[in-house]
C-alpha positions as CSV (number, residue, x, y, z in Angstrom):
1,X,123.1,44.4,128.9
2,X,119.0,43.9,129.6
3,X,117.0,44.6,127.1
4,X,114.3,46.1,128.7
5,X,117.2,49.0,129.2
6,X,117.2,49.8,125.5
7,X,114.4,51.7,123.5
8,X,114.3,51.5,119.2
9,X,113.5,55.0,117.9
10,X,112.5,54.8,114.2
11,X,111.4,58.0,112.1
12,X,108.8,56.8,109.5
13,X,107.4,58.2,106.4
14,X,105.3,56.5,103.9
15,X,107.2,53.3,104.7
16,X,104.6,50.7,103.6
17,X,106.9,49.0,101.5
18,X,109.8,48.3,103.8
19,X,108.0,48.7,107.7
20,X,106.5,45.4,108.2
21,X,109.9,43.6,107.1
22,X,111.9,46.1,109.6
23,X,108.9,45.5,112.0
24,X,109.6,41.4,111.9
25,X,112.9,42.0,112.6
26,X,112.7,43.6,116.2
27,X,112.8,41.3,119.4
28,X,109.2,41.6,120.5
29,X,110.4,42.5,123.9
30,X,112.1,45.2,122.7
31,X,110.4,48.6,123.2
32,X,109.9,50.9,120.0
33,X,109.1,54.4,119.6
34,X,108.1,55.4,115.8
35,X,107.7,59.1,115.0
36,X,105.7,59.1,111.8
37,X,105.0,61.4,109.3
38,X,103.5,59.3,106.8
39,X,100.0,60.0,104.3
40,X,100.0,56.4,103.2
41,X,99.0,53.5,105.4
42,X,102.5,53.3,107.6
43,X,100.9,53.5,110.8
44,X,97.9,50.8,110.0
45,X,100.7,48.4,109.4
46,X,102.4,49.4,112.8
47,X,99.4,48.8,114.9
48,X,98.7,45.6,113.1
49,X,102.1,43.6,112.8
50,X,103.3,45.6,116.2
51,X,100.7,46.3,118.6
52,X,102.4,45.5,121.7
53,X,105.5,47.4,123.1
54,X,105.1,50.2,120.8
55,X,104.4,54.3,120.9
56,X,103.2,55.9,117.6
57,X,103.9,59.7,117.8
58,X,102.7,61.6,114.7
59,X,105.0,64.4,113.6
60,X,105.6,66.2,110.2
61,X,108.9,67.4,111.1
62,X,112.6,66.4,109.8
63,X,114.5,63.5,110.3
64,X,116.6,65.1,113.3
65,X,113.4,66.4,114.5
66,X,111.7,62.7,114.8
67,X,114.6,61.3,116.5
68,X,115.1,63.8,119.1
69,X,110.9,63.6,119.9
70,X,111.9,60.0,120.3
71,X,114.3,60.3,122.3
72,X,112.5,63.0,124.3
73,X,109.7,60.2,125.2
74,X,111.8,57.4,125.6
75,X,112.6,56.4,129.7
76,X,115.6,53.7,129.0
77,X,119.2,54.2,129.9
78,X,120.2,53.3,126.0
79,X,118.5,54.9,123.0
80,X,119.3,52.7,119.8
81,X,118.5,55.5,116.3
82,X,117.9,53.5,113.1
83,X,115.8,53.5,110.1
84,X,112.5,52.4,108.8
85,X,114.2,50.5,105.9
86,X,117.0,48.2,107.4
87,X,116.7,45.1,108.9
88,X,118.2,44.0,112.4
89,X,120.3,40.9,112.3
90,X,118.9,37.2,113.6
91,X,121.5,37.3,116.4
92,X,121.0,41.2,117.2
93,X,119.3,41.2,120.5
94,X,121.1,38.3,121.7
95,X,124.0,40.1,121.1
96,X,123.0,43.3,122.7
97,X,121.7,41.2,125.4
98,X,125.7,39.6,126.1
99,X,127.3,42.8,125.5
100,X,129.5,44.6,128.6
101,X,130.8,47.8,127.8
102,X,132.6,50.4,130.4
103,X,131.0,53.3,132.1
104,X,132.7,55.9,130.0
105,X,131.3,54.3,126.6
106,X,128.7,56.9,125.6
107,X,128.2,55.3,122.0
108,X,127.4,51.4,120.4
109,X,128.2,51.6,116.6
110,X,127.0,48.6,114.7
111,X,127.8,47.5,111.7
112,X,125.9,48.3,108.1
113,X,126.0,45.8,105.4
114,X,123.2,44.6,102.4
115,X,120.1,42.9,102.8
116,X,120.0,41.7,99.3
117,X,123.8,41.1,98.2
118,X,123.8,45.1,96.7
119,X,126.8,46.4,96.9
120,X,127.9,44.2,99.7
121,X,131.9,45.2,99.5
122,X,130.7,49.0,99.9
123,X,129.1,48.2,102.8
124,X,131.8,45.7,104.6
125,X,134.2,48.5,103.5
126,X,131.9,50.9,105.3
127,X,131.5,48.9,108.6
128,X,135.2,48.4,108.7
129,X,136.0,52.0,108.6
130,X,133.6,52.7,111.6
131,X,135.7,49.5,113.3
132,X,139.0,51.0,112.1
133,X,137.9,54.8,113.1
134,X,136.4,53.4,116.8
135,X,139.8,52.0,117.9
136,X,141.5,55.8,117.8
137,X,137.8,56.8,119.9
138,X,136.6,58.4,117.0
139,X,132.8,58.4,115.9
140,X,132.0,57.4,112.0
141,X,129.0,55.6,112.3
142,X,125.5,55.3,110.6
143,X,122.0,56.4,112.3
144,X,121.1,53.4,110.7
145,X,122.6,51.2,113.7
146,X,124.1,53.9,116.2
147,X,123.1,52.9,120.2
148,X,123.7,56.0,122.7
149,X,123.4,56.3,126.4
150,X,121.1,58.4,127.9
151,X,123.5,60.4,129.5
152,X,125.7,60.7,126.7
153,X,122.9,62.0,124.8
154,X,121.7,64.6,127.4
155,X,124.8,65.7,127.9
156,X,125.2,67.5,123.8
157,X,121.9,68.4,124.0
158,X,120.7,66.2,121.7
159,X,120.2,66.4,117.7
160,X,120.6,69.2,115.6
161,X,117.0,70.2,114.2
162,X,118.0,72.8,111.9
163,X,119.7,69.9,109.8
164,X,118.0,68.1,107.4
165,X,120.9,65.4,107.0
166,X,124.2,64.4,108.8
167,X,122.3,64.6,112.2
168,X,124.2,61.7,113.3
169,X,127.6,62.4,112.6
170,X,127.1,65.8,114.0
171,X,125.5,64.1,117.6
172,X,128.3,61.1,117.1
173,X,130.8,63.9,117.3
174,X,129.4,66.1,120.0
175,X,129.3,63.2,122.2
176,X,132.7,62.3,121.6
177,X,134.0,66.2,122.1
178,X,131.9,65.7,125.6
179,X,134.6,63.1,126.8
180,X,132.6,60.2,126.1
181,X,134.2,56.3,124.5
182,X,132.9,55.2,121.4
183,X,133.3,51.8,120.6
184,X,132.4,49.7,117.5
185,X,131.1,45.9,118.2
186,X,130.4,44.2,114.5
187,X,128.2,41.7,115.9
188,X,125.0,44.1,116.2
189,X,124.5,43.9,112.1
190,X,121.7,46.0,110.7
191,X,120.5,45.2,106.7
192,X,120.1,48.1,104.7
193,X,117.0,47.1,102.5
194,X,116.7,50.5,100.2
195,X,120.3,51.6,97.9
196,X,118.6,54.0,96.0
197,X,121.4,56.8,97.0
198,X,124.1,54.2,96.5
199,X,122.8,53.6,93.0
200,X,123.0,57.3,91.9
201,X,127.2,57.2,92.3
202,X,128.7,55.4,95.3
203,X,131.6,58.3,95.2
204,X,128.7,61.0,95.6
205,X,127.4,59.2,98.3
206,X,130.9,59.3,100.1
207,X,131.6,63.0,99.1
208,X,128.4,64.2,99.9
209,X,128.5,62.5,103.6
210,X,132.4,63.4,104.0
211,X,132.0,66.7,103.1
212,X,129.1,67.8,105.0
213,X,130.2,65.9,108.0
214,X,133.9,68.0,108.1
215,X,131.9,71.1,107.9
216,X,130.2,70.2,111.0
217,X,133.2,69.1,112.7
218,X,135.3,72.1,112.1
219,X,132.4,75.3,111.9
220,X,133.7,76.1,108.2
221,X,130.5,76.3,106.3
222,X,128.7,75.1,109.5
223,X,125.3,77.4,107.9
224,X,125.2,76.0,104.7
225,X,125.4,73.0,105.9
226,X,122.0,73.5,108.0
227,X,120.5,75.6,105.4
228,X,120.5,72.7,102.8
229,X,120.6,68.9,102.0
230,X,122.6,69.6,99.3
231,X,120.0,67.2,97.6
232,X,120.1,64.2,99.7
233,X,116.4,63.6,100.2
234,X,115.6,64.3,96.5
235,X,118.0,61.3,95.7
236,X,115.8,59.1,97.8
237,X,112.5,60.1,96.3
C-alpha cells in the first residue's frame, strides 16, 4: 500500500495534553485532517509541531459529526479514523506501507493496546477479540485504529451523526452488511494514552459498548441509543 493513498482523520477537543505526543507519532508524509472543536490551545500546537501535510477544520459538532467532515474533505482511496489521545506504533507506517489486502476488503482493523503498561491484558484481550471476530468477517474494532476504503465508506453512507457514541461499530457494521471483507492485521498497533473510562469499571466499559453496539445491530432500541450516551462522555470529563 502507498502512503500517499491513506488520509489520518483525528477529531480534536481541548487536546493540549495528549496532541503533540499523538502528533510525533504520525509519518510526516502522512496526510492528516483534524476537525477541532477545541477553546484551549489545541490548534496552536497543531500548526506548530505539524505545519506541513495537515488541514485544520474547526467544527463544534459530535464525534460522528467530525469524522464524517473529515472524511467529507479527504481525496485518498483509504481513510484511517483514530483519536487525539493514542499513539501510532514505531513500525506503523512501514507496515501500512508492506500491506496487500484483496479488492473486496472494505475495512483494516488494527490493534489497541496501552501506552503506559495500564491495563495491558485488557487491551491484548481486546485486540485479540477483533483478530478472533475478523476471521468469521465480522467487524469489532475500535475508531481508535479502524482504516476504511473510500468506497466502502461511500457505499453506507457514512457515520451516523445523530450518535454521540458507538459511531464506529455502527459504520464497521454497515459496511460489512454492504458485502464488504473485514480483516484484522495486528501489526498496525495504536497506544491508547488516556484510561480514564477503563478506570471507572472495566466491566462497564464492556457492557456499555456491548450493549449499545447490539442495539444498533439489531434496530431493538435503535432511538435510545441515538438519543443518549448513556454517559459515556461524562466518564471522560
Amino acid at each position: 500500500m502507498r502512503l500517499e493513498d491513506l488520509t489520518v482523520i483525528v477529531p480534536t477537543k481541548n487536546e493540549v495534553r495528549n496532541i503533540v505526543a499523538f502528533l510525533c507519532s504520525l509519518d510526516p508524509e502522512v496526510r492528516l485532517i483534524v476537525v477541532d472543536a477545541s477553546t484551549d490551545e489545541t490548534r496552536d500546537l497543531i500548526a506548530r509541531f505539524r505545519p506541513d501535510n495537515t488541514l485544520v477544520l474547526e467544527d463544534p459538532g459530535n464525534i460522528p459529526r467530525a469524522r464524517q467532515l473529515g472524511a467529507d474533505r479527504a481525496e485518498t482511496p483509504w481513510l484511517l479514523f483514530t483519536d487525539a489521545d493514542m499513539l501510532f506504533g514505531a513500525s506503523y507506517f512501514e507496515e501500512w506501507r508492506q500491506l496487500e489486502v484483496g479488492e473486496q476488503v472494505g475495512v483494516v482493523q488494527g490493534a489497541k493496546l496501552s501506552a503506559d503498561g495500564e491495563y495491558a491484558t485488557y487491551y491484548r484481550l481486546f485486540s485479540a477479540g477483533i483478530g478472533l471476530l475478523a476471521v468469521f468477517n465480522l467487524p469489532g474494532g475500535s475508531g481508535s485504529n479502524i482504516i476504511i476504503r473510500r468506497q466502502a465508506f461511500q457505499d453506507t453512507g457514512g457515520f451516523d451523526v445523530a450518535l454521540s457514541a458507538n459511531e464506529d461499530s455502527d459504520l464497521l457494521w454497515k459496511v460489512r452488511r454492504t458485502g464488504w471483507r473485514v480483516v484484522y492485521q495486528k501489526a498496525l498497533k495504536v497506544y491508547e494514552q488516556d484510561h480514564r473510562r477503563l478506570r471507572q469499571g472495566m466491566l462497564k466499559k464492556t457492557l456499555h459498548s456491548w450493549t449499545r453496539s447490539l442495539m444498533l445491530l439489531t434496530g431493538i432500541g435503535a432511538d435510545h441509543v441515538r438519543r443518549s450516551d448513556w454517559g459515556y462522555w461524562k466518564s471522560k470529563s
